[in-house]
N, C-alpha and C positions, 0 to 999 in steps of 0.2 A: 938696909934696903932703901934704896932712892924713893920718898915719899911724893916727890915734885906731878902736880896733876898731868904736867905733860908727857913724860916718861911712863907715867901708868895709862895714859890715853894712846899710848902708841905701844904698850906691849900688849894690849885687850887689842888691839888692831890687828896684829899677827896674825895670818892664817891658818885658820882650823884649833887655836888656841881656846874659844871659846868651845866647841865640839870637844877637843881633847879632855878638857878639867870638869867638862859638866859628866864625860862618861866616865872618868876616873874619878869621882866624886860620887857620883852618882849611886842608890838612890837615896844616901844619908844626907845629899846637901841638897839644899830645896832653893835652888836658881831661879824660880816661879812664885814669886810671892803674888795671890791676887790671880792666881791662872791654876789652881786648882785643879784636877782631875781623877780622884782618886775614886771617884765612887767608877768614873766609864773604868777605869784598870780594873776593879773588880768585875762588871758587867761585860765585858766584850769578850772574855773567853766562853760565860755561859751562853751570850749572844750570837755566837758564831757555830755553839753544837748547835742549840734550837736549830739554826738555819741549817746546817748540814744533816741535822734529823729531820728537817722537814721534809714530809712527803709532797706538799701541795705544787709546788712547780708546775701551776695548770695556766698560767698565761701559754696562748698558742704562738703568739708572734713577742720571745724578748726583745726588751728596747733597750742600746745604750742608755743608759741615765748618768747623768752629773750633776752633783748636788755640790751648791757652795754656800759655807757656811764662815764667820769668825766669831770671835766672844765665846767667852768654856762653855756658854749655859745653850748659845747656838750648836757650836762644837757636838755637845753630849746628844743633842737632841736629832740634831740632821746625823749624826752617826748609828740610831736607834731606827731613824726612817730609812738612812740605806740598806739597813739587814733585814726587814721587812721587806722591802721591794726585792733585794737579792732573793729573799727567801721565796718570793713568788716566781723567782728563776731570769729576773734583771740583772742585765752586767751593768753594775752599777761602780761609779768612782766620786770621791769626795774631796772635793776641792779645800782649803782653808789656808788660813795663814795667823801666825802666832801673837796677833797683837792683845796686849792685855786690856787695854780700852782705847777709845775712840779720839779722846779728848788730848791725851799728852804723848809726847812722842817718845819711843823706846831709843835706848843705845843701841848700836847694830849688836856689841858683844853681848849683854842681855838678850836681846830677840834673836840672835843663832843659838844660843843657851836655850831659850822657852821654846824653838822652833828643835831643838833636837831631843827636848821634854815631849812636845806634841806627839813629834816621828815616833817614837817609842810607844806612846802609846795609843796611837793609831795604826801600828804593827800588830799589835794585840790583834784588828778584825780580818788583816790580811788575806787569810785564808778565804775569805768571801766576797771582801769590796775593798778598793785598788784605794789609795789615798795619796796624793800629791801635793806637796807645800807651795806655798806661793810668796813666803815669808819677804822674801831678800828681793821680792821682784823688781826690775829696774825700767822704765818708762820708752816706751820703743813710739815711733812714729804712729802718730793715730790721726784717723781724717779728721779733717776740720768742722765735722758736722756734729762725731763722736766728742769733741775735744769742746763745743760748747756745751753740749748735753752734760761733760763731766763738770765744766763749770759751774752751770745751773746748778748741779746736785750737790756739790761741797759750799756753796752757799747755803742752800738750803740745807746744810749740813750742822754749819756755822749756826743758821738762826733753831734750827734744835735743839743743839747744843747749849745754848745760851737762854732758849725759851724767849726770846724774842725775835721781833721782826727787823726793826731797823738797826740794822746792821753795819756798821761803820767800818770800810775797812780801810781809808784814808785817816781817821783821825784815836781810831781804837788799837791801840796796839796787840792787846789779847784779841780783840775780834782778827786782823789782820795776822796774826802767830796761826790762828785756829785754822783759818782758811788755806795759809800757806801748806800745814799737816794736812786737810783734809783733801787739798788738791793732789797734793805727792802722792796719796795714799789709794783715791781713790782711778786715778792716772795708770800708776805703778799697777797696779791691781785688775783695771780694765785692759791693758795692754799684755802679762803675764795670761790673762783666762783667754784671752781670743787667742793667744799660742798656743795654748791648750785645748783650748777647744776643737781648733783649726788642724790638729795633728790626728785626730779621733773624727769620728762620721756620728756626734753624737743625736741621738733622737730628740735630747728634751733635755734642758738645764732645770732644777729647781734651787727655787732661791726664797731662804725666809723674807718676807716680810716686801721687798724689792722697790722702797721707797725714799731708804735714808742710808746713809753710812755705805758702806764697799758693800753691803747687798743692792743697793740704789744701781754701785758701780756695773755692778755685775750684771743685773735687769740691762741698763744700757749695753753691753756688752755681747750680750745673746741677741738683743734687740737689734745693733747694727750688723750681727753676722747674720741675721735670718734664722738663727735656729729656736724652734720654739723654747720658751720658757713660759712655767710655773711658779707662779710666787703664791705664799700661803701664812698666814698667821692666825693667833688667837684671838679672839674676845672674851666677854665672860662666862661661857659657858663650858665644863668639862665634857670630854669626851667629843670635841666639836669640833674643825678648824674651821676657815675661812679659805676658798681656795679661786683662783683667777689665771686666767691663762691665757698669756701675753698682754697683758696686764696689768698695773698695780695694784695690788690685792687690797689695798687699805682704801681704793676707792669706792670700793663695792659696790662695781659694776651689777648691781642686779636687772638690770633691761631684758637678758631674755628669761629669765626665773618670771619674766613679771608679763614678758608678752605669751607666754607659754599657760599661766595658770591666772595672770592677774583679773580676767573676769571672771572665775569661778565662786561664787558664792561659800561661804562661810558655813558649817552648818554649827550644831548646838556643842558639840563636845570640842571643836575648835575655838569658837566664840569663849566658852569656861575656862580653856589653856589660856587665853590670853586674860581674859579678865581677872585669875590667879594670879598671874606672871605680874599684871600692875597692878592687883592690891596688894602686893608683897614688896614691890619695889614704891607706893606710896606709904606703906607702913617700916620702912627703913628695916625689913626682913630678906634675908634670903630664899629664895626657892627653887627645888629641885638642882640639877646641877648648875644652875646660875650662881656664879658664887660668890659675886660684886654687892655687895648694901650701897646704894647707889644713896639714900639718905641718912643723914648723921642721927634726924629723928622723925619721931612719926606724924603723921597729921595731928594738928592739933584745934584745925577748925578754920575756916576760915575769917567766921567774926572775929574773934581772939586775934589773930594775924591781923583784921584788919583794923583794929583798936592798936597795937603794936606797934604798925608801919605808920600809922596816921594819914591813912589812904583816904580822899573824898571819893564819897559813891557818886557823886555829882560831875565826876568828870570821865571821860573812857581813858583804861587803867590800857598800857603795852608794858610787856612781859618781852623784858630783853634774857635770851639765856646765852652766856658764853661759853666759847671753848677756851682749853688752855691756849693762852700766845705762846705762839712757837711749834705747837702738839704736830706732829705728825697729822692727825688727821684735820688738822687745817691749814697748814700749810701747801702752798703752790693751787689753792682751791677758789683763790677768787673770780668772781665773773665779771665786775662793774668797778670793786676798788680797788686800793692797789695789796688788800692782806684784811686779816680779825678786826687790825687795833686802826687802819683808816677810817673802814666800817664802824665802827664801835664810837670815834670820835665824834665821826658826821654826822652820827643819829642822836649822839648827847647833844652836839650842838642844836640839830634841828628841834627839839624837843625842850633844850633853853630858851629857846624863841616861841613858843608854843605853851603859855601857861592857863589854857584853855585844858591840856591832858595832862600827865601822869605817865611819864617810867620810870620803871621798875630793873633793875640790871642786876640780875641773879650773877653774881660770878662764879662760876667752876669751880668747886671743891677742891676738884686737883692742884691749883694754885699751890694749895696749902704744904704739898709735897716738892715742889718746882722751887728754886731759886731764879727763875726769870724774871720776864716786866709782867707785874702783878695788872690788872686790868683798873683796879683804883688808880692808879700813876698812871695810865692812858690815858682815863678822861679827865682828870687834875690837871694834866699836863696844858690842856686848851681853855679848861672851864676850871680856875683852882679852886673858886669857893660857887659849889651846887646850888641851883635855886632848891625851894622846899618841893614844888611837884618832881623832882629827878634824884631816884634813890635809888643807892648804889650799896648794894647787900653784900659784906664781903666774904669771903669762900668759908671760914669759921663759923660765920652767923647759924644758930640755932633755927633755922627758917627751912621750913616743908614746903621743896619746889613746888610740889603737887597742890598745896594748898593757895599756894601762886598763881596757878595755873584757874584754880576753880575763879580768882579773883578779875581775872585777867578780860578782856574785850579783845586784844590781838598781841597775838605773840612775832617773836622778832628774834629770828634766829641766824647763825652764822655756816655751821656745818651739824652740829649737835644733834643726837636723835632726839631729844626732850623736844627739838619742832615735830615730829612723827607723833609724841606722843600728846601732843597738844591739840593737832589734828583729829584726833579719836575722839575728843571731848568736843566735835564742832568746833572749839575754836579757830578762827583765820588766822595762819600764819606766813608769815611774808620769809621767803629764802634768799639771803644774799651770796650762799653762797656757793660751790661747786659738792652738792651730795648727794647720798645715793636715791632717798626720796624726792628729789626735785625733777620736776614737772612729770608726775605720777597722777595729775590730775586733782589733790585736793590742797594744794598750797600754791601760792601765788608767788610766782619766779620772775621778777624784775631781770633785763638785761643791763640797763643800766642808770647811771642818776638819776636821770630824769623821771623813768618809770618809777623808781622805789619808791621816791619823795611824791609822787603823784597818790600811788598805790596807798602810803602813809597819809594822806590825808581825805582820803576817799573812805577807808577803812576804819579813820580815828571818827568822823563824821556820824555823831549823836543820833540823827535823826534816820539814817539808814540801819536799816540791819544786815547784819555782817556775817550773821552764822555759817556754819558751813551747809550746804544742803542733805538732805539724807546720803543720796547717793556719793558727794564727795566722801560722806563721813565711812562710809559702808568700806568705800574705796580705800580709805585710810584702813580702815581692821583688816580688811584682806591684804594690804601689802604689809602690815604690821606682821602678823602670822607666817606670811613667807619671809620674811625677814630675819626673823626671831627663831623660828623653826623649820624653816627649809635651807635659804641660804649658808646656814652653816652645815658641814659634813662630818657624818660620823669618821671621829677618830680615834684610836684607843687613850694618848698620852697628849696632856695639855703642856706648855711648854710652864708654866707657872704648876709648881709641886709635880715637876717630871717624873720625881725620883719616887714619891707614893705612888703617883698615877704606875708607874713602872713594877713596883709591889702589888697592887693590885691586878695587874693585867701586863703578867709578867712575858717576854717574846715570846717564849715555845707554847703558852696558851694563847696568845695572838694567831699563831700560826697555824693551829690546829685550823682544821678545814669548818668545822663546825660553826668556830668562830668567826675568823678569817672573813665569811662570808657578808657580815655587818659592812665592813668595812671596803670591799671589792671595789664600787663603782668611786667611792675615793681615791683608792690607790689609782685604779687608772685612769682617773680623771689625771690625777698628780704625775703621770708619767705620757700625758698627752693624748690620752682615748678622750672621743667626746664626752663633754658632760650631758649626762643623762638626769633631766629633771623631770624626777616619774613624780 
């Protein structure tokens, strides 16, 4: 047999070569390595009686629904929510395409191989929700409005990717490789769903997550056709999601959650949910369905810390808390710089020149899992050796943000809720940046340079106090409450342990009416009914 790479690169080329050997092979050869499916081939046949034994069918007006999803673990999950909505009497179709991940590009003969792997077992739900590939899709004229939006978003795709901001794509080769993939992809992808879309009268697009990667794509997509779309994801909480409607959901839009109920007073059994909810999360515990340990350990005092860190009580202490560079939810969220790690620079410098105070720069645990630009190499990068008042904690440190916080005189945040939860304890905390608590009335939201660096020194200023008032503080626990426990919506299945959540609250008891009913003003929120915030 002729071994020669170009000879085997033009017989995988042949048409329907790939299709032919995956189904003559199949299902002994595993052409999918890293695209898995085996647990949805089990589930989609009992998923499709549930739905056809369901009696509930009590939506009065069904909606088209189109849901697009890629990734197995998206895949498995949006194909669990279309049989739900079906089964509430939606004609419902699911969009996808057969990429293994994000980052490296597939062979076309591979990806017709994992895309006639997908088909196959997205036939399985047939009988109830329509399924369309978009595998091999190929880039059709798109306006020039659409066609900068998709720019923006494969850059910001790039700096996800990579967990950082500065993005090099003249002088970084892999950064410039990544961008090229993520333009193709997510081009090709927005161009295929408005053909599809555009062929159907559909009511409502739902789309995970709709901020990054060909879900990003897709958001834009529904977005320049006019057609509503849903985007929805998780936090820490089971049984919960997050849901926004023509929106990006990661931004958590709460405005009308907050002009709706945000002056409603607190009473004592709500007041206990929460003050449970943070002594469990400053005691590095879990509680209730919260299911994040959000510290590595528990309070251990604040003397003790403050003997540790070799803090002067003689000076006002700022409380920097970061997010991951690069994180989805900081990214594209600035107001005044130009990202995290400009912000983050500018404040270590200002605070180099200021050895009158003391900060403190907690950096984000999550680092720890990330291969990005670490936030220590940010501010190295302009200050290499720290004066002694600017310490910089790094993501491993055995340090009780909480007990940070009790130490702190003004906290200093980017997007991170830890400024929300700063706020609860009076402390002032200054927002740099675009989130869901800013200007809720108890944190101070600079527009730009000049205010922040004003604001920081007004605030660092010894001989004023700074605290927060009762009322802003009141104000912080009522939108914390809605936050934490309104804002998210009962859901049966978290997309993190899908497949227990799915053992435990299996479709055909989802669908019983008895149950079902939890769950109603979600569903049709997610299929474009108003949201209803009782």
């Amino acid at each position: 047999m002729n071994t020669d790479p170009k000879y085997k690169s033009a017989f995988k080329s042949l048409p329907w070569l790939a299709e032919a050997v995956w189904r003559v092979r199949h299902p002994d050869y595993e052409a999918y390595p890293g695209y898995e499916l085996d647990s949805l081939v089990k589930a989609l046949p009992n998923w499709v009686a549930a739905v056809q034994d369901s009696r509930v069918h009590a939506v009065q007006e069904p909606k088209r629904v189109a849901i697009f999803a890629v990734l197995r673990w998206w895949v498995a999950h949006s194909a669990a929510l279309g049989m739900l909505l079906a089964g509430l009497g939606h004609d419902v179709s699911i969009f996808s395409a057969a990429y293994r991940d994000w980052r490296n590009p597939d062979s076309r003969y591979n990806l017709r191989q994992r895309r006639e792997y997908l088909r196959s077992v997205m036939a399985l739900g047939s009988p109830v929700v329509k399924f369309m590939d978009l595998s091999l899709a190929r880039k059709s004229t798109l306006a020039p409005a659409l066609e900068a939006e998709l720019f923006k978003q494969s850059l910001q795709d790039v700096q996800y990717s990579f967990q950082r901001e500065d993005i090099d794509l003249e002088g970084n080769p892999e950064h410039a490789q990544l961008m090229s993939l993520r333009l193709e992809r997510n081009t090709n992808l927005a161009s295929a769903l408005i053909k599809n879309l555009k062929s159907r009268d559909y009511d409502v697009l739902i789309v995970p997550n709709g901020s990054i990667l060909e879900f990003g794509a897709a958001y834009h997509a529904a977005r320049y056709l006019g057609i509503p779309v849903v985007t929805y994801e998780f936090g820490e909480q089971r049984e919960r999601v997050w849901l926004a409607q023509d929106d990006e959901v990661m931004r958590h839009d709460t405005s009308a959650l907050w002009s709706i109920h945000g002056d409603q007073p607190l009473g004592h059994p709500e007041i206990e949910k929460l003050e449970q909810l943070f002594a469990a999360r400053r005691g590095a515990k879990t509680w209730l369905n919260f299911a994040r340990q959000w510290q590595a350990v528990p309070s251990s005092g604040t003397e003790d810390l403050r003997q540790k860190l070799n803090l002067d009580l003689n000076k006002p202490l700022a409380l920097l808390c970061t997010n991951v560079v690069g994180d989805s939810l900081a990214l594209g969220r600035q107001v005044f710089s130009e990202g995290m790690a400009d912000w983050l620079i500018r404040t270590a410098q200002f605070f180099a020149a200021r050895p009158d105070a003391q900060l403190v720069v907690r950096v984000h645990p999550g680092e720890l899992f990330g291969a990005g630009q670490p936030s220590v190499e940010v501010i190295e990068s302009v200050i290499p050796k720290l004066p002694e008042h600017v310490l910089v904690i790094p993501p491993e440190a055995e340090v009780n943000t909480y007990d940070l916080i009790k130490l702190a005189d003004l906290g200093l945040v980017y997007t991170t809720t830890v400024g929300l939860e700063m706020a609860l304890s009076g402390l002032p905390v200054i927002v740099a940046g675009q989130t869901h608590y800013r200007d809720r009335g108890f944190t101070f939201d600079p527009d730009n340079w000049e205010e922040y660096f004003a604001e920081l020194s007004r605030l660092l200023d010894p001989d004023e106090g700074h605290r927060l008032s009762a009322d802003q503080t009141a104000a912080a626990w009522r939108y914390a409450y809605l936050f934490f426990f309104e804002f998210p919506r009962p859901f049966p299945w978290h997309l993190v342990n899908f497949w227990s959540d799915m053992d435990e609250r299996p479709m055909d008891e989802v669908l019983q009416p008895e149950n079902l009913i939890q769950y109603r003003t979600t569903l049709d929120a997610m299929v474009g009914e108003d949201f209803k915030w009782v």
